[in-house]
VMD Tcl script that draws the C-alpha trace (Angstrom):
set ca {
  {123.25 78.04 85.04}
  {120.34 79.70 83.40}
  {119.48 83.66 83.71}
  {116.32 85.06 82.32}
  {114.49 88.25 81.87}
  {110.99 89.29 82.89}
  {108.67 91.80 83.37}
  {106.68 91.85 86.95}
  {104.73 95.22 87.05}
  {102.86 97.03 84.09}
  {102.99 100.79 83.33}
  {101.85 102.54 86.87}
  {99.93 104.98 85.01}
  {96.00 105.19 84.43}
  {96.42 102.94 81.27}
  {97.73 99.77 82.80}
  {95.80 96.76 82.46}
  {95.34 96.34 85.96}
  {94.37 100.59 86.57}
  {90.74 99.34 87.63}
  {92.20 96.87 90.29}
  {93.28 98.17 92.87}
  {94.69 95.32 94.97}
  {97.51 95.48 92.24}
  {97.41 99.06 90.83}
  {100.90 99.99 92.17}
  {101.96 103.66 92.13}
  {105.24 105.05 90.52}
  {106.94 105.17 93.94}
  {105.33 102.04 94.90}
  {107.13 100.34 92.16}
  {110.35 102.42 92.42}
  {110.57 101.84 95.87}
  {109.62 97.88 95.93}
  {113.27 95.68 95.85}
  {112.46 92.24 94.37}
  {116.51 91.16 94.35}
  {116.68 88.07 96.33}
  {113.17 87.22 96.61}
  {112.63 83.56 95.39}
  {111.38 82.09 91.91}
  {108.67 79.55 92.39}
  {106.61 77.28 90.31}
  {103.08 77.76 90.40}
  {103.29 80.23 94.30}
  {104.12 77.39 95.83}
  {106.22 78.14 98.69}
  {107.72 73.83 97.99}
  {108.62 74.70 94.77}
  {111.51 77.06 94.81}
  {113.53 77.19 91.32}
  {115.63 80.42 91.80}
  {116.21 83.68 92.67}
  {116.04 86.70 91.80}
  {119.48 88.80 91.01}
  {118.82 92.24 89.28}
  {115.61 94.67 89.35}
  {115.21 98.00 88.00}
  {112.04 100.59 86.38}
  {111.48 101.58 83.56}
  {110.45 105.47 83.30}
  {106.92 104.66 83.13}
  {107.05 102.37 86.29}
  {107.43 99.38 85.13}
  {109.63 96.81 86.91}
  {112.12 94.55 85.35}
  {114.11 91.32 86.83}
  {116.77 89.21 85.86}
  {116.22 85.65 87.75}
  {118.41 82.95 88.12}
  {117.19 79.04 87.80}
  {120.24 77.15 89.18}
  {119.37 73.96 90.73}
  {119.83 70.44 89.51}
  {116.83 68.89 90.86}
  {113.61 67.91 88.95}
  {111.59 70.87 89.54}
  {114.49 73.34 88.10}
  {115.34 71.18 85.59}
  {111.74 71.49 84.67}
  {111.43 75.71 85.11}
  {114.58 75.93 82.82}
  {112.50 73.98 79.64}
  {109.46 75.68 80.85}
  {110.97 78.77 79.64}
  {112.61 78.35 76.72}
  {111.07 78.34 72.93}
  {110.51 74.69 71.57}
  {111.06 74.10 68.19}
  {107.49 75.05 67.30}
  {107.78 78.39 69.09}
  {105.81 77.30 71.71}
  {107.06 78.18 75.73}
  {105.32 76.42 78.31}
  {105.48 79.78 80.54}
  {104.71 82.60 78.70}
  {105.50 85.18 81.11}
  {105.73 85.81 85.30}
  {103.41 86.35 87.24}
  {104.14 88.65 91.13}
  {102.42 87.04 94.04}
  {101.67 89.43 96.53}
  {99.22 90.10 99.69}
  {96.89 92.79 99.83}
  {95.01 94.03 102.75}
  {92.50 96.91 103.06}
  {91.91 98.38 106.66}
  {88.56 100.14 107.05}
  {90.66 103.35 108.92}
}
mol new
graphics top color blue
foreach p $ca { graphics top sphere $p radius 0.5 }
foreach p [lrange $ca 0 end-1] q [lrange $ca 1 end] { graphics top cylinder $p $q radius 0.2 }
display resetview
């Protein structure tokens, strides 16, 4: 079984990387209210390739949301996600970090 840490939202405040987009420039209470426990790990956003789940969230003060995921399959592709994230003996990590798919919609009203 492998467990991992990550990082899915920035800071919510004005300074985040993402302040000037705003199909991802969650709020505080966006991000305190948003539950990510259970949702599924996938390779890539592809809804074929599910690796895991996620078991733990919580924010940080300044908005930021935390996981712990868990990779526990046998089969190629989660065999694969567990070396993809763990430091080869250069250093090097195939994935470097996670990345939150999400859909955004805009109504003109």
């Amino acid at each position: 079984m492998v467990y991992f840490l990550g990082n899915v939202l920035s800071p919510t405040d004005s300074n985040q990387p993402e302040a000037d987009d705003e199909t991802f420039a969650f709020t505080y209470d966006e991000s305190e209210k948003m539950d990510c426990t259970g949702l599924p790990i996938r390779l890539e956003h592809n809804d074929h390739l599910v690796v895991g789940e996620v078991k733990k969230q919580w924010s940080d003060p300044d908005g930021r949301k935390w996981i712990v995921g868990h990779l526990p399959g046998n089969n190629y592709e989660s065999l694969f996600a567990r070396h993809a994230i763990k430091e080869s003996s250069d250093g090097h990590k195939y994935y470097q970090g996670l990345s939150l798919g999400h859909r955004w919609t805009l109504f003109e009203d």
